[in-house]
LOFI-827078 format. One record per residue: residue in three letters; x negated, y, z negated of N, C-alpha, C in turn. Coordinates in steps of 0.1 Angstrom, whole numbers, plus 5000, padded with zeros to 4 digits. Example, Ala and Ser with C-alpha at 12.3 -4.5 7.8 and 13.67 -1.06 7.14 Angstrom:
REM residues 2
ALA486849434922487749554922486849674922
SER487249784929486349894929487150004921
REM end
This chain:
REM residues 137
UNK212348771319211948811305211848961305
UNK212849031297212749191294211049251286
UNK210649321292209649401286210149481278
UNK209949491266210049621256208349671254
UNK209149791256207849921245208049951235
UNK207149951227207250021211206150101208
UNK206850251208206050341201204950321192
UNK204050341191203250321177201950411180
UNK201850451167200450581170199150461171
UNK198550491179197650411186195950491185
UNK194750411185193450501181192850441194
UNK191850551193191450581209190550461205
UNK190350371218189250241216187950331221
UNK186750221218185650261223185150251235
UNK184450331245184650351255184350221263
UNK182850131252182549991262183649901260
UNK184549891250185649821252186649861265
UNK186949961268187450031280186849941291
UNK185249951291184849911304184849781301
UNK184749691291184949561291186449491298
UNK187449541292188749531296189149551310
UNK187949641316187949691331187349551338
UNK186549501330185349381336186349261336
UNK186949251325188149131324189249101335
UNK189349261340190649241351189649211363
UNK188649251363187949271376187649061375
UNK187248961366187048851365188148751371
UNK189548821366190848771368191148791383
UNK190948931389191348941398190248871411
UNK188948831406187848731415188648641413
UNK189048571403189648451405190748431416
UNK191248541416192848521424192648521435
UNK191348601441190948651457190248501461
UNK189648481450188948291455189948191463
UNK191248231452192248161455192848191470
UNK192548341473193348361486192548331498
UNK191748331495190648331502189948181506
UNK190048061500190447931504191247851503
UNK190847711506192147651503192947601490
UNK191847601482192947651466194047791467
UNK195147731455196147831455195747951446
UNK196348031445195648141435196148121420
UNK197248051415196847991403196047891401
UNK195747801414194347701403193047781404
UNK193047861415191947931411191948051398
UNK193048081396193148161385192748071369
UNK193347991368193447921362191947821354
UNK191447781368190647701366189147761374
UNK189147871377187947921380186948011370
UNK185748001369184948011354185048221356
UNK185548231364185648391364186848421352
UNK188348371356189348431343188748341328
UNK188048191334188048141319187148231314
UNK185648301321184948331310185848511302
UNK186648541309187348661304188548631294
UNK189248491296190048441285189148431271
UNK187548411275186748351264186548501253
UNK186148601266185548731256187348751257
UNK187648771259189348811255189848771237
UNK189448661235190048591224188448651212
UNK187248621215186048711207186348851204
UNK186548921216186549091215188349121210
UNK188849011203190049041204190449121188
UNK190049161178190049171172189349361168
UNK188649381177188249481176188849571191
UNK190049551195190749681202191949681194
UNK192549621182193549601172194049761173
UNK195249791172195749931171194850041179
UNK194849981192194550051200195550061217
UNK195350131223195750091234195449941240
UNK194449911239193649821247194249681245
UNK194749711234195449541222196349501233
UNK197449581238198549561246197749471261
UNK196649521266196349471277195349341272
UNK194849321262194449231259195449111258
UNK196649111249197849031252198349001260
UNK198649111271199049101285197848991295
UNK196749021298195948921300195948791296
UNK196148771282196148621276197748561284
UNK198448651282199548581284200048521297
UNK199748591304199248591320198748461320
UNK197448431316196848291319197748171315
UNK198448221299198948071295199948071301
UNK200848131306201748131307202248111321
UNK200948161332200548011345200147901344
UNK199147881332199247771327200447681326
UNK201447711319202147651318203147571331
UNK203347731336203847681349203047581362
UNK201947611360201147501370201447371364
UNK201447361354201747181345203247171344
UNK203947261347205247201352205347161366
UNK204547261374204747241389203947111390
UNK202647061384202046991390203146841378
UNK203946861376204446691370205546731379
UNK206146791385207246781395206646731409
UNK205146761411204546791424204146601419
UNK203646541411203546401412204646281414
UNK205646341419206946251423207046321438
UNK207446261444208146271461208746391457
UNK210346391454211146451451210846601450
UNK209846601438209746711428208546821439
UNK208046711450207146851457207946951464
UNK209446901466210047051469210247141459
UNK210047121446210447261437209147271436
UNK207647161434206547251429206047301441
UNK205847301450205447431457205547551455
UNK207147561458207947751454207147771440
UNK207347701432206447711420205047761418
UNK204147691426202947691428202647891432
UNK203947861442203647991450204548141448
UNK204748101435205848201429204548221415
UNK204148131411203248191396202048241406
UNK201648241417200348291425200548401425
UNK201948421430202348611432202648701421
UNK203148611408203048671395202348711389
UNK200748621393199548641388199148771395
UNK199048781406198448881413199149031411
UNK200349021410201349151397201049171386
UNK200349061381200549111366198849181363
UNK198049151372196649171375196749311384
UNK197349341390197449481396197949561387
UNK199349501381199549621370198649671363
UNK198449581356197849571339196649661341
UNK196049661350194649711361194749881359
UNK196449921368196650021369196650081358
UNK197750011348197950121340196850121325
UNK195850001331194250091320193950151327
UNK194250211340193050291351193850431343
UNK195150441338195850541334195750581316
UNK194450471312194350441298196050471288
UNK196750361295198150351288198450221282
UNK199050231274199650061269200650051279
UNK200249911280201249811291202149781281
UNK203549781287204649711280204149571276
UNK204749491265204449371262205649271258
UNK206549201261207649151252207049101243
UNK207449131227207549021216208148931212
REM end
């Protein structure tokens, strides 16, 4: 999937939204270390650990108030991240309930783990650089 950027004059957010959005990656990225760190994968712990859910939760509340800011981009980027393992884990896991299909859900399993943990390093970095993340529309 290509990332596009688009210019747009953007208003400085408020600083506890800053450190909120800081708190959200830091929730996401517990989640993922849970994951590495036992024997869950790091999408079901991503996924299904009350760390990203409760940051998907203030993600979708506070979402309205970083609107035309920097922050909007990483807000989106976050959400999308989740559903969008989401998705992939419910493809891997109906492949993974046939014989057959546990050779492709694995690589699966273990290809959206590493995607998650990219997209949670980036997104991280470049609020540490208070920049908008690219986003595809």
């Amino acid at each position: 999937m290509a990332e596009i950027t688009v210019d747009r004059a953007v208003a400085q957010p408020r600083h506890n939204l800053v450190t909120l959005t800081h708190v959200m990656y830091g929730l996401h990225a517990f989640s993922a270390v849970m994951g590495i760190l036992t024997p869950a994968l790091i999408v079901t712990s991503f996924l299904t650990g009350w760390p990203s859910i409760i940051a998907v939760i203030i993600n979708y509340v506070k979402r309205d108030e970083v609107r035309a800011s920097y922050l909007d981009s990483h807000f989106s980027w976050q959400l999308r991240t989740f559903w969008y393992a989401l998705l992939w884990f419910a493809v891997a896991f109906l492949c993974a309930i046939t014989l057959i299909g546990l050779v492709i859900a694995v690589p699966i399993f273990l290809g959206v783990g590493i995607w998650v943990v990219y997209r949670i390093i980036r997104g991280w970095m470049t609020l540490a650089q208070a920049r908008t993340i690219a986003v595809a529309r």
